[in-house]
C-alpha positions in Angstrom: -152.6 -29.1 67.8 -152.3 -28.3 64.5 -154.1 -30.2 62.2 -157.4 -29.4 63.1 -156.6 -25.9 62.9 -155.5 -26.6 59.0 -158.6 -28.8 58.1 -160.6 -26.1 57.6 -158.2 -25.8 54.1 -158.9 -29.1 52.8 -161.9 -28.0 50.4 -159.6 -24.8 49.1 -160.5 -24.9 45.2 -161.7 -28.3 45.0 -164.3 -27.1 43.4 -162.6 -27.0 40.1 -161.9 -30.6 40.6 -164.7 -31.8 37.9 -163.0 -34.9 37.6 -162.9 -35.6 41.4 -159.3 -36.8 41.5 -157.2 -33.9 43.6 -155.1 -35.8 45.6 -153.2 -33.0 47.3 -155.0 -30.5 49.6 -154.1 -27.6 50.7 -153.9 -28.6 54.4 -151.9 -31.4 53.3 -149.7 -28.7 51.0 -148.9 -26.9 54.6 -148.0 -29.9 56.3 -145.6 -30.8 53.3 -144.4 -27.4 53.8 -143.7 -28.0 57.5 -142.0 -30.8 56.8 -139.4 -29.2 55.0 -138.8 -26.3 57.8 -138.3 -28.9 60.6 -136.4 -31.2 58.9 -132.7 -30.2 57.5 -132.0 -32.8 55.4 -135.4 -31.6 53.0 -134.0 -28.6 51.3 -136.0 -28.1 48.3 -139.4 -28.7 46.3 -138.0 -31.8 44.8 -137.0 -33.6 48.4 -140.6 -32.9 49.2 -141.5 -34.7 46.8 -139.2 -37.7 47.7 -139.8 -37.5 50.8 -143.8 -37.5 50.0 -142.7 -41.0 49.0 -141.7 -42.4 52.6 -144.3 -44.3 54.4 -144.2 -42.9 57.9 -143.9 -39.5 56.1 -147.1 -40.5 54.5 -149.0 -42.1 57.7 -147.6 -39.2 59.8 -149.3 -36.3 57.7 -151.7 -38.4 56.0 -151.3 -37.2 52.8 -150.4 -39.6 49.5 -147.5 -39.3 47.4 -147.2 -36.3 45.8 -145.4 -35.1 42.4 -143.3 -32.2 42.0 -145.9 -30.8 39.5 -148.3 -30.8 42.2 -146.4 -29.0 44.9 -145.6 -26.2 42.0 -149.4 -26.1 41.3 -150.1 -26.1 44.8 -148.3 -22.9 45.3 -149.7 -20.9 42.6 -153.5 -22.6 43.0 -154.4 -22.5 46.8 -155.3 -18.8 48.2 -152.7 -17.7 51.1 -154.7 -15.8 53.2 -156.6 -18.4 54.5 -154.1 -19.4 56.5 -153.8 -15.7 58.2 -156.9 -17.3 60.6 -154.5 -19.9 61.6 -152.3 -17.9 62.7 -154.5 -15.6 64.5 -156.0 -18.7 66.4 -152.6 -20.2 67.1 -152.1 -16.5 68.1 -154.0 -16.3 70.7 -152.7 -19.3 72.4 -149.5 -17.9 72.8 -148.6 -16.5 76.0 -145.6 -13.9 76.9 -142.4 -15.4 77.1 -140.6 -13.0 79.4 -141.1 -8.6 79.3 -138.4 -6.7 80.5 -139.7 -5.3 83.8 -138.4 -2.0 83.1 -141.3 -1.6 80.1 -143.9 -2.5 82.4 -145.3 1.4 82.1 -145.3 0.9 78.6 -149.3 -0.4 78.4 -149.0 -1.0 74.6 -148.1 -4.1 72.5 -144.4 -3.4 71.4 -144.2 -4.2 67.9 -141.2 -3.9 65.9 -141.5 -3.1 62.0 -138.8 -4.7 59.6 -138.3 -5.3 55.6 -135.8 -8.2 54.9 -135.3 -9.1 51.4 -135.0 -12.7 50.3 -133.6 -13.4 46.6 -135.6 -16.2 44.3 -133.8 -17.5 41.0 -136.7 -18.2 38.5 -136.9 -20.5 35.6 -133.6 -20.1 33.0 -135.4 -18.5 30.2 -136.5 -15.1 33.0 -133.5 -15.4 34.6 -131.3 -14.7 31.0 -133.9 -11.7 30.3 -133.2 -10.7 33.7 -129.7 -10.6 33.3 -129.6 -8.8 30.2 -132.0 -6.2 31.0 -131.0 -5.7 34.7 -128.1 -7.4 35.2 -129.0 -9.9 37.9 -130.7 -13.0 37.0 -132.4 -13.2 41.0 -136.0 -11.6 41.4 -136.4 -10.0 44.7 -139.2 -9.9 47.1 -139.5 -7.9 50.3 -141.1 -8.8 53.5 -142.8 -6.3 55.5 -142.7 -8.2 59.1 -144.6 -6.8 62.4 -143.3 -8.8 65.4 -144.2 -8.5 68.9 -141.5 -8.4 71.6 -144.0 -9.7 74.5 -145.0 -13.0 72.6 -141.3 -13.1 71.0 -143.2 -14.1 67.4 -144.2 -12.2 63.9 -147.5 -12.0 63.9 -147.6 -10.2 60.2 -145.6 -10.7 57.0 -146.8 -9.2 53.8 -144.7 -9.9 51.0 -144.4 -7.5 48.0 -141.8 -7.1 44.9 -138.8 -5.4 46.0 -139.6 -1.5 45.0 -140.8 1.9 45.7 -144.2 3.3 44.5 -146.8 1.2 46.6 -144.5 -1.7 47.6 -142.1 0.8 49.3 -141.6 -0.2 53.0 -143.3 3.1 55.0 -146.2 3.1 52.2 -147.2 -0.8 53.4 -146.2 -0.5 56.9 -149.0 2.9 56.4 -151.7 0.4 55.5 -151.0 -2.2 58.5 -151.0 0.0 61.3 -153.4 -1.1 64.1 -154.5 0.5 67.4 -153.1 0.4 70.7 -149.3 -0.8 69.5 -146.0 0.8 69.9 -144.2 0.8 66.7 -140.4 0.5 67.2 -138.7 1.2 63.6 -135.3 2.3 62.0 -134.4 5.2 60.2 -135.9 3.8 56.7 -139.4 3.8 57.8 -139.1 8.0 59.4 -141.9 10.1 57.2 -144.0 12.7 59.0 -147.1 11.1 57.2 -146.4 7.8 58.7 -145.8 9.6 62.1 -149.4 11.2 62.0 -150.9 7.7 60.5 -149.8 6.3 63.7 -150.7 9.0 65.7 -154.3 8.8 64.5 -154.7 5.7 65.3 -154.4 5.8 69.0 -150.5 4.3 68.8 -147.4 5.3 69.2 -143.8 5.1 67.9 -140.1 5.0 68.7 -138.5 5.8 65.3 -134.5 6.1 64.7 -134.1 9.8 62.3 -131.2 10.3 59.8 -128.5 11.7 61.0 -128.7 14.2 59.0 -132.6 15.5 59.9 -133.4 19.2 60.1 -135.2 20.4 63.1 -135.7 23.4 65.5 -135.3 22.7 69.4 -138.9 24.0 71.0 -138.0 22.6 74.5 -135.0 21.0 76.8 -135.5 18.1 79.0 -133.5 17.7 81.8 -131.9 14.7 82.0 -131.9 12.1 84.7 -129.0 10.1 86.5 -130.3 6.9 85.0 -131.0 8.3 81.7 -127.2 9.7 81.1 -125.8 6.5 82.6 -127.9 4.8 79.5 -126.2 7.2 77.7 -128.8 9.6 76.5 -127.4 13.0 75.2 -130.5 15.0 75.1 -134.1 14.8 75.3 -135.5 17.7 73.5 -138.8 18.9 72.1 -138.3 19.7 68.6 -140.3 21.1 65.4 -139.7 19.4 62.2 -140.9 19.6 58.8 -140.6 23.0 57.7 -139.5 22.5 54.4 -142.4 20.4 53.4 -145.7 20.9 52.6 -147.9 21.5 55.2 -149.9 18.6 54.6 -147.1 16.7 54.8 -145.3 18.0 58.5 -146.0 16.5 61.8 -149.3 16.9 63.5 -148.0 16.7 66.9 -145.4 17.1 69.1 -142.3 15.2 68.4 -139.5 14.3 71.0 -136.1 13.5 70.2 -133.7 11.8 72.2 -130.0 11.6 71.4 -128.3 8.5 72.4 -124.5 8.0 72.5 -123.4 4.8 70.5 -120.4 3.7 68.6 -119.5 5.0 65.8 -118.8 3.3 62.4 -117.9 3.2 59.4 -119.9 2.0 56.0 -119.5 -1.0 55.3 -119.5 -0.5 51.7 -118.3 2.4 51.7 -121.6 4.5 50.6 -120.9 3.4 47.1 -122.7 0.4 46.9 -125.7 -0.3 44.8 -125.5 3.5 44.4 -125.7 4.7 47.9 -124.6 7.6 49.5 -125.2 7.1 53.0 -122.5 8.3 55.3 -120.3 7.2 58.1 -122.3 6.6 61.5 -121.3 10.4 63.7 -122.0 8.2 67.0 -125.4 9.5 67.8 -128.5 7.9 67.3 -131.5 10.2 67.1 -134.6 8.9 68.2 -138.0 10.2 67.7 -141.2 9.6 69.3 -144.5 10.9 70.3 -144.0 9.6 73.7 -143.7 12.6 75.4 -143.8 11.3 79.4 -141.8 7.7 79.1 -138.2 8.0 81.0 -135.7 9.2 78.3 -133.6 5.8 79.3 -137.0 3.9 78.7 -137.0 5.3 75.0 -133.3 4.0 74.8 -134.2 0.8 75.6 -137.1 0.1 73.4 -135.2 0.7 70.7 -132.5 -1.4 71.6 -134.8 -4.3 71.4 -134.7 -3.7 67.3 -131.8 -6.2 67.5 -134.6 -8.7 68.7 -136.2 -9.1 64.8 -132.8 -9.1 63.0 -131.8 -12.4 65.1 -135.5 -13.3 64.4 -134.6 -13.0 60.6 -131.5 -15.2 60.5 -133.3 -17.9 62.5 -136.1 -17.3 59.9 -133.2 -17.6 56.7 -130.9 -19.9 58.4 -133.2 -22.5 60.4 -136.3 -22.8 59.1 -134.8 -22.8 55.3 -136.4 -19.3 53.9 -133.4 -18.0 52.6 -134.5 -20.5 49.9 -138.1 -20.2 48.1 -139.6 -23.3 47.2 -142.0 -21.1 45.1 -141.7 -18.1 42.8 -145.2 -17.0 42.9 -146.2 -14.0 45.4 -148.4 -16.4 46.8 -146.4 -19.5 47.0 -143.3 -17.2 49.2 -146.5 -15.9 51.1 -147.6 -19.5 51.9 -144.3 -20.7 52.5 -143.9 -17.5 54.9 -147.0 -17.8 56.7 -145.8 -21.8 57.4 -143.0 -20.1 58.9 -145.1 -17.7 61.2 -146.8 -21.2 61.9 -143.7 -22.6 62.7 -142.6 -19.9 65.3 -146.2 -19.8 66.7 -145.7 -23.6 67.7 -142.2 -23.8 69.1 -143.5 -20.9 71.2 -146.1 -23.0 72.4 -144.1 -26.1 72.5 -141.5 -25.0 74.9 -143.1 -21.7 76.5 -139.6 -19.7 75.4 -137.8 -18.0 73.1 -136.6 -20.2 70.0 -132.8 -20.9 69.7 -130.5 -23.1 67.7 -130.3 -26.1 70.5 -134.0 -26.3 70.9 -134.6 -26.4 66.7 -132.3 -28.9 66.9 -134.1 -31.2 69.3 -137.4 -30.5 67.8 -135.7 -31.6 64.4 -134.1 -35.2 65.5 -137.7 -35.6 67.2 -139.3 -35.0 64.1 -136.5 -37.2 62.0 -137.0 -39.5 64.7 -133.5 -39.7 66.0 -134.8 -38.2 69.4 -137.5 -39.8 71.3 -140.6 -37.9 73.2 -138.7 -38.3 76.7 -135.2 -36.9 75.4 -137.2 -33.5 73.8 -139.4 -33.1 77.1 -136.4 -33.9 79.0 -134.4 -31.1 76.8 -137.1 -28.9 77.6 -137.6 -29.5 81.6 -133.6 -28.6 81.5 -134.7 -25.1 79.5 -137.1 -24.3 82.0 -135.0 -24.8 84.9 -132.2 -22.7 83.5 -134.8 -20.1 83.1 -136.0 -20.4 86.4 -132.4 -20.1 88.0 -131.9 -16.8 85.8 -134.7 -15.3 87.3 -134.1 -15.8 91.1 -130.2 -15.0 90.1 -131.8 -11.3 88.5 
């Protein structure tokens, strides 16, 4: 399925190769790269390398054994964003696994928008002048992920230094937005300008506020049985942005919805890392340019935020990218978009939603403890579960 989908890559900067004796490609690179997120017991650049070494790793992949200086070339050398048309072809193979039939008046793709930071160590000598002039020796990189809820897969990750200015997470999600998609976000990404970005593009949003957000109520919603058994507070019309310049306030009309939750505490105490944010009150306020979806609707897509944060530890935890092999931009963006690639093909391996027992299988298959039957036969149990679920619901 996949390799010829990557052999479109294999001619990536070969020609620089005056001496004609490359003997890693970049298609070969991704499958190395595979490797490592399917199999448990490869943890780092260097076990590549060894493993590089093993004959059926070698017949397998087809590729030759390669050196450590090679991978670490590799990462810095090949261009990343050629493997953004894998994706999308791999993409557009993948079919739903399974909407909630209560969104089904919702006729755009729900995507949800999340930064997660991942922490690199670099080479001794940056990491003492690191230490000394910021007082961490780990350089930080942020990816901005969009991830669709239907499909149950990222289909975006850009990667950027860990900062404000340009790299700040509402100023990259502004230059991603696309058409025709709901955008589900926290509280981090809520800017007017972003709001009316979205707006303009014939999308919409469902976007927690601060708790602590200034508006004026224009209108009252009444609310329905079902909506304050979901535990919606209000539904309310509301004007927002007084204070700021006028190019800067909403362009539209802005609903908020309050939603009862429970409260907590900061975990670190709003002292952390210099932060000042305060205790939770128990409310979450919700805003969005929805103005005729079921207040209890609203509720519910944003409950299905929880969705990318499990997506993120199965990212960290499972496929190994809470360690970089690289600490290049574009060797984390390769080894991130092997990761999309990754998600992409369990989805279309098993037709479902990825968990621990199913990575599992697919990594004894792949270390060849498990044979073809016992993963198909893994599967076939998967999809009768599923199948019982659904007549039970």
């Amino acid at each position: 399925m996949l390799v010829p989908l990557l052999e479109r890559l294999h001619d990536e900067k070969c020609g620089r190769d005056k001496a004609n004796n490359r003997e890693l490609y970049f298609d070969k690179y991704c499958m190395l790269v595979l490797l490592y997120m399917f199999n448990p017991t490869v943890t780092s650049l260097r076990a590549i390398a060894q493993a590089s070494d093993l004959e059926k790793v070698k017949k397998r992949l087809g590729c030759k054994r390669t050196s450590l200086g090679s991978l670490s070339e590799a990462s810095r050398l090949f261009d990343s964003s050629l493997l953004k048309e894998v994706i999308a072809d791999l993409g557009q193979q993948v079919a739903p696994v399974g909407r909630d039939n209560r969104l089904s008046q919702i006729n755009q793709t729900i995507t949800l928008v999340h930064g997660s930071v991942v922490s690199a160590i670099p080479n001794l000598i940056q990491a003492s002048l690191l230490k000394q002039t910021e007082g961490s020796g780990l350089v930080q990189w942020r990816l901005h992920t969009h991830f669709e809820v239907d499909r149950y897969v990222p289909t975006r990750i850009d990667v950027t230094p860990n900062g404000g200015g340009e790299h700040d997470e509402r100023a990259v999600a502004e230059r991603t937005i696309e058409c025709d998609r709901l955008y589900v976000m926290d509280r981090g990404y809520a800017k007017f300008t972003l709001f009316n970005h979205i707006v303009s593009k014939q999308s919409s949003y469902v976007c927690r506020l601060r708790d602590n957000s200034v508006y004026e109520v224009l209108e009252h919603n009444e609310l329905s049985e079902a909506a304050i058994d979901a535990g919606v507070l209000k539904d309310e019309i509301v004007s927002m942005g007084k204070a700021s310049k006028s190019s800067q306030r909403p362009n539209h009309k802005i609903r908020l919805i309050q939603i009862r939750c429970t409260p907590h505490k900061n975990r670190t105490g709003g002292k952390a890392k210099g932060s000042t944010a305060p205790d939770s009150d128990g409310i979450l306020r919700i805003a969005t340019n929805l103005l005729d979806v079921p207040a209890e609707i609203i509720a519910l897509i944003y409950s299905q935020r929880w969705i990318i944060e499990i997506f993120f530890r199965f990212f960290k935890q499972f496929l190994g990218c809470s360690h970089l092999i690289s600490h290049s931009q574009n060797g984390i963006e390769i080894q991130v978009y092997c990761a999309i690639i990754a998600c992409l093909l369990i989805n279309l391996w098993t037709g479902r939603k990825p968990n621990k027992r199913t990575f599992e299988m697919l990594s004894y298959y792949f270390m060849g403890l498990a044979s073809e039957a016992e993963l198909l036969a893994h599967l076939e149990k998967l999809k009768r579960q599923d199948e019982a679920a659904s007549k039970r619901s």
